[in-house]
N, C-alpha and C positions, 0 to 999 in steps of 0.2 A: 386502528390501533396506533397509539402515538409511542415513537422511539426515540429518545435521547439519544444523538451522535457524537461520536468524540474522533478525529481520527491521531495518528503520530506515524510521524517516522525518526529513527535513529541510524547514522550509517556509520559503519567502523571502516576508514580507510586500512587500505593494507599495503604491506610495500611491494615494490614489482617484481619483486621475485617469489612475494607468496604461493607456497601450493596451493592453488584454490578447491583441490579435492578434498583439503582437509576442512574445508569450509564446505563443500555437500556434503561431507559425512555429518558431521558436525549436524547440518541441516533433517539429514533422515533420519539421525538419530532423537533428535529433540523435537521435531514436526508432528508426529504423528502425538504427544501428549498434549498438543493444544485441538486437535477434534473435535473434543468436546468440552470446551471451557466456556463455563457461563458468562452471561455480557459478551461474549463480544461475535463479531459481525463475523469477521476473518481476520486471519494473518496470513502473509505472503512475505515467506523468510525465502529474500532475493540478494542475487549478487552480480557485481560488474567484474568481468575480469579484462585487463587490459590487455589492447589492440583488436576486443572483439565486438559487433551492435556498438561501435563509435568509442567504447569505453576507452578512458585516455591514462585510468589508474586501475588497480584493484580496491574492491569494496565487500563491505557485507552487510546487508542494511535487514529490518524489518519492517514491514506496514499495515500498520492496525486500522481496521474500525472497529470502534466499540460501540455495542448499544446500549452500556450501561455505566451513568461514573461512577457507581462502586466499586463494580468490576476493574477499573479502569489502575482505584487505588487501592486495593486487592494486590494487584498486581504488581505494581512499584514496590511496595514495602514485600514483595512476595521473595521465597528460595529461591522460585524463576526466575526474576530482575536481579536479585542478587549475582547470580548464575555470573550474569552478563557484563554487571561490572568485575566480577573477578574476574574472566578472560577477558575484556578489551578494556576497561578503564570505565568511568564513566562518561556517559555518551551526550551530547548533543540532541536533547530530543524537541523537534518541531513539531508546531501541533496547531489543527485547524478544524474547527468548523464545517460539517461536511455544507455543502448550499444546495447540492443535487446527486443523487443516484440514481443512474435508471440499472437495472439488470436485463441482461442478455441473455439467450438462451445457450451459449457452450454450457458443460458443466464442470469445470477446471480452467485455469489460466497457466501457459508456461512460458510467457512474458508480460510484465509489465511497465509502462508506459510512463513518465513523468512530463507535464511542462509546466514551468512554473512565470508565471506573467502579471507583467505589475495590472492594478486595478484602475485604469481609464475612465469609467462611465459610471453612472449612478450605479445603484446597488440592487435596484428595482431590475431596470434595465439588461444589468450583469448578469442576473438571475433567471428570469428571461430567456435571455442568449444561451445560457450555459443547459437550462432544460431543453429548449429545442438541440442543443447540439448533442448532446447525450441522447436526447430519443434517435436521433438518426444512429449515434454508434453503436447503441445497444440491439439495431432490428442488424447488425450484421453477423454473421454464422457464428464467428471467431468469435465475440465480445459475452464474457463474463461479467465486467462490469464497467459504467464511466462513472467515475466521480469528479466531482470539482469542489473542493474545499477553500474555503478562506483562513490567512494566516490574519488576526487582527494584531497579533504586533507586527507585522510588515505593511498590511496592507496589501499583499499579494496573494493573487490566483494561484491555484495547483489545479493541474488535471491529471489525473491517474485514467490508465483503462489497462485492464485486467485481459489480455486477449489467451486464445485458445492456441494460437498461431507460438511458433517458434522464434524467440528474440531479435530483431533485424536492427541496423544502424538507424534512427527514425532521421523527419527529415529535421525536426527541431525539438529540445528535449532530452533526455535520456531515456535509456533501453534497462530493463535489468531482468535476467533469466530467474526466472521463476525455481528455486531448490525443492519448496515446500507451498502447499495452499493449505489451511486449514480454512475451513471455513462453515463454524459450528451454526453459526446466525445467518445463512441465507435465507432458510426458511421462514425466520418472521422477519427478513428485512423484504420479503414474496409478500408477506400475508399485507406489511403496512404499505406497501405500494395499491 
């Protein structure tokens, strides 16, 4: 089975004296209507809140995969995106190319992982590296998921992993606590593996 990937993230900084509970309510209350939305892979409606896993501000971000572009502009022109600009503005949304997935056996994530790295080495080669390193995090207990996408208007690497584990300082990267997992596309991103 072949799946079109798309991934995004958008992050709304906050100021440092934001209530961040008003940002998990926020999250419980809107999480559970993406369950079961077609196209897409998951979302993981995440947030930093500062002086905690390294964070040095507050945030409130989302991270998509999609395994559909319809879905994808569905969804922009949607109530739902609107939603998002009417509370935070319009956002900044980065977007990449996923280049590898592997799935893990936890079955929820309540942190996730970011490192973002310029791209050094061919692309063959990059590819490569980033599957072998993905199969190693994926055979561990914690790991939901590793991804590595390409930004091609940067040119830079992203690694996400999705873990089961609770948010810690990493050693490079950012950290962000998991509010909400949806995650209606596991199962056929199971079946195309």
């Amino acid at each position: 089975m072949e799946v079109a990937m798309f991934m995004k993230q958008y992050i709304h900084r906050l100021p440092a004296d934001y209530d961040m509970n008003r940002i998990r309510t926020r999250a419980a209350a809107l999480g559970p209507h993406w369950d079961r939305t077609e196209g897409l892979g998951f979302k993981a409606f995440i947030a930093q809140q500062r002086g905690f896993n390294g964070a040095r501000n507050n945030a409130y971000s989302s991270l998509y995969l999609w395994l559909d572009d319809e879905a994808v502009t569905d969804f922009i022109t949607s109530d739902r995106f609107r939603a998002v600009i009417d509370g935070f503005g319009r956002p900044h949304i980065e977007t990449w190319i996923p280049l590898d997935i592997h799935l893990g056996n936890a079955e929820t994530a309540r942190s996730v992982y970011r490192e973002d790295l310029d791209i050094d080495t061919d692309l063959a080669e990059l590819k490569h590296r980033e599957i072998a390193r993905n199969n190693i995090l994926a055979r561990h207990a914690d790991t939901l998921a590793a991804v590595t996408a390409i930004d091609l208007s940067t040119w830079r690497l992203s690694r996400f992993l999705l873990s089961a584990e609770k948010a810690r300082t990493p050693e490079t990267g950012s950290a962000y606590e998991v509010l909400h997992l949806a995650k209606p596309g596991l199962p056929t991103l199971l079946a195309a593996a």
